[in-house]
N, C-alpha and C positions, 0 to 999 in steps of 0.2 A: 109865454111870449114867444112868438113864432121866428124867428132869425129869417135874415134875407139870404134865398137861396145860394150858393156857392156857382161858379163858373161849370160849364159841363163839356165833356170829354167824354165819345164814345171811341173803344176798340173791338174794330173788326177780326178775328183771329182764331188760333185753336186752345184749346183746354187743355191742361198739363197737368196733369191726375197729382204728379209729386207738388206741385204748390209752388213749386222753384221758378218758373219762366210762362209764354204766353198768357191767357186771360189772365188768369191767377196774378202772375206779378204784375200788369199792366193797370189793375183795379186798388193793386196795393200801392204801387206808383202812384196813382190818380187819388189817392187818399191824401200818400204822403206830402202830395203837392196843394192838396187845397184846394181840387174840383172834385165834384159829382161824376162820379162814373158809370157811363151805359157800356155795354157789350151786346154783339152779336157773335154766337157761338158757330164758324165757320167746319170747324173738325176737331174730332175728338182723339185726345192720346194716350196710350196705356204707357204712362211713364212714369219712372222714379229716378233716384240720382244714377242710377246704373245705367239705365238708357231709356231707349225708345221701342217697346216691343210690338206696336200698333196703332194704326191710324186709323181713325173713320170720317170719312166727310158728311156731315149734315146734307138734307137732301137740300136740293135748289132751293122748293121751294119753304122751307122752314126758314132758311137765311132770306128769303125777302123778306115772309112776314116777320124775322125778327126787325129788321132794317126799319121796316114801315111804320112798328110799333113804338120802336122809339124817336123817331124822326116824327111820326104825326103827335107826339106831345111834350118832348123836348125841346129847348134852344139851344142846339149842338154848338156848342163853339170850337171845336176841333174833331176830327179823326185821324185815327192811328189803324192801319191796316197790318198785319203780321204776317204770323199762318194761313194760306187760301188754301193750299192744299192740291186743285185741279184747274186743268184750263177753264172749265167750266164755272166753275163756283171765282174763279180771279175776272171774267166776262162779266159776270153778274154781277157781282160788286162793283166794279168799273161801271155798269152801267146807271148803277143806283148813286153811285155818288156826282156824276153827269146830270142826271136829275136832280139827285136833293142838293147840290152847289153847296156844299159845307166851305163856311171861310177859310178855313187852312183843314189841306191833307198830308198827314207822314206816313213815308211808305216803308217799312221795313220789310226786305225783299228778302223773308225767310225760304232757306233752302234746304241747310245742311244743318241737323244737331249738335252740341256738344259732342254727341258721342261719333257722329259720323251719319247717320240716320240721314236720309233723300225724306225731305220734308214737303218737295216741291216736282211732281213730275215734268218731264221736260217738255210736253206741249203747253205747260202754265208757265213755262217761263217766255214761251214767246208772245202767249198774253199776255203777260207783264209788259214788255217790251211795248206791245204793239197802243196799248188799252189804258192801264191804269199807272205806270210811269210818267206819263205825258199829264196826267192829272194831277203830280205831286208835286206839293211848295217845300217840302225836304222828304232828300231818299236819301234811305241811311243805311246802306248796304256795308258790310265786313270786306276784307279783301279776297278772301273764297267766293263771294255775292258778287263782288264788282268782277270776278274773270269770269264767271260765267254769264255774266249778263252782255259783257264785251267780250270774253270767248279768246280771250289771251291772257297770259301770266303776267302779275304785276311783280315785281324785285325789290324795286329802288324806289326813292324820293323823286328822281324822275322821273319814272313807271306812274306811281302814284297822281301824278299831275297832271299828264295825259291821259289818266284814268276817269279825272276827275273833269277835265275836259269835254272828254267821250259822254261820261256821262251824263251829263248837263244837255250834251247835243242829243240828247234822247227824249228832251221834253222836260224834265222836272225843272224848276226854280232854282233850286239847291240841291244841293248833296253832302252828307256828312259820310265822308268815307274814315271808317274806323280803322284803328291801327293793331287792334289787339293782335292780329294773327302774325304780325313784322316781325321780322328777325331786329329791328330795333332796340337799341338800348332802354328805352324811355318808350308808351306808349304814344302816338302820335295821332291825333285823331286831325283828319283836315277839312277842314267845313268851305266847299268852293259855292259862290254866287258868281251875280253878274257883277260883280265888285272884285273880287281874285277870290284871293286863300287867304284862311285865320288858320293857322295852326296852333291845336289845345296840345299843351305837352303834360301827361304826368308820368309819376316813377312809377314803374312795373310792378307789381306784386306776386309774390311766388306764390299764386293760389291760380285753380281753377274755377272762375266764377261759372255759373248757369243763370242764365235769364239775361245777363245783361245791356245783350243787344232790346228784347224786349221792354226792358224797364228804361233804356235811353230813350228811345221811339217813343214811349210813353209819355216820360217823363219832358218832352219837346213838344208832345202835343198838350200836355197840361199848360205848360209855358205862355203858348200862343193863345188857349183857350181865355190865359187870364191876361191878355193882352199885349204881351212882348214881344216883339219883332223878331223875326227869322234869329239873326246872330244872338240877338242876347236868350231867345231861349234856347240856343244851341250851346253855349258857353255855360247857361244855369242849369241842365241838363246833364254837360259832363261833368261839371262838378258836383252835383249829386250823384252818380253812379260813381263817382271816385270814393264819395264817403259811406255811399250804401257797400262797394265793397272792403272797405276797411272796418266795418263792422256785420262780415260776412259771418257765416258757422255753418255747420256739416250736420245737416237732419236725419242725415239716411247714413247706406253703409259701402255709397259709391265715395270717388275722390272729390266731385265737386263741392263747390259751395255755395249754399244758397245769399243772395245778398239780405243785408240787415235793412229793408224800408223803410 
């Protein structure tokens, strides 16, 4: 007896050799959520919990025809963008998604590693800017992500909301701007639309997670895939990363931790 297909969820993004963040957790997200996961493979990383030793961008044109191949026989119900890598390859994806108008896009405007690692050269950041920002229904940039996209230091609760502000005036729909990196007591995540601010509050954990950012972005784009509205799959989203990292553990022989999916 054949079961009716599951909702579907592709991620644009890079591969992470240790299994902890990009494609990797984006696909285990999309499991754990209860769609069907496509990917296209944007750049490749020679990483494990210790860092980031090497990047390769996939050529242009492999990421179209990945694009193509599943677009001409999927019913994408969301995407999730990460890792691009180069101005180029962030062009071309912008421009494919222009074309193939996927109902809901999330942008996770990967730059910076765990470890410190330039994920993102700086002529792809003003394609972002210019290109594939202005195409997203939630950008879910970290507070590292959001000053360099706005190009000043964020501090405070104030800083923050003006951030959130800024970034909204860039095009996207929404923004989930994360709190992980705050001198905060509590992490605070702040989800601005054309409605205000929800502020998600939970308690801090003294771990360092890996992927996280990736497996929220994911995990918002499965939400929408299965039909929930911007807030509520932003809200179901950090509440899954709150309990994927509370059943996190340590695969390798670096400090992080991979989350529990």
């Amino acid at each position: 007896m054949t079961r009716t297909a599951p909702p579907i969820a592709l991620t644009i993004a890079g591969s992470d050799s240790g299994g902890g963040a990009g494609i990797q957790a984006d696909l285990k997200t999309f499991h754990a959520r209860g769609v069907h996961g496509l990917s296209v493979i944007a750049a490749i990383t020679s990483q494990n919990t210790r860092g980031v030793s090497a990047v390769h961008t996939v050529p242009l044109k492999h990421i179209r025809s990945q694009i193509a191949a599943v677009f001409d026989d999927f019913p994408v119900g969301a995407v999730k963008t990460g890792m691009l890598g180069s101005a180029a390859v962030t062009r071309l994806v912008a421009s494919e998604l222009r074309t193939r108008k996927p109902a809901w896009l999330v942008v996770d405007p990967v730059m910076i590693a765990t470890s410190g690692a330039r994920l993102l050269d700086a002529d792809a950041v003003q394609a972002m800017l210019d290109e594939l920002i202005p195409l997203a229904d939630v950008l879910t940039p970290n507070l590292p992500e959001a000053e360099a996209l706005l190009g000043r230091k964020l501090r405070n609760a104030k800083d923050f909301d003006r951030a959130g502000e800024a970034l909204l005036g860039l095009g996207a729909r929404s923004v989930l701007l994360k709190g992980g990196h705050s001198q905060e007591r509590d992490v605070v995540d702040r989800y601005y639309d054309a409605r205000g601010v929800v502020e998600l509050r939970h308690a801090r954990m003294p771990i360092e997670g890996h992927g996280t950012g990736c497996t929220l972005a994911s995990a918002i784009a499965a939400e929408l895939a299965r039909g929930k509205p911007p807030r509520s799959a932003v809200r179901r989203a950090v509440a899954y990363v709150h309990r994927a990292l509370a059943r996190s553990y340590q695969p390798g022989g670096g400090a992080v931790h991979v989350l529990g999916h």
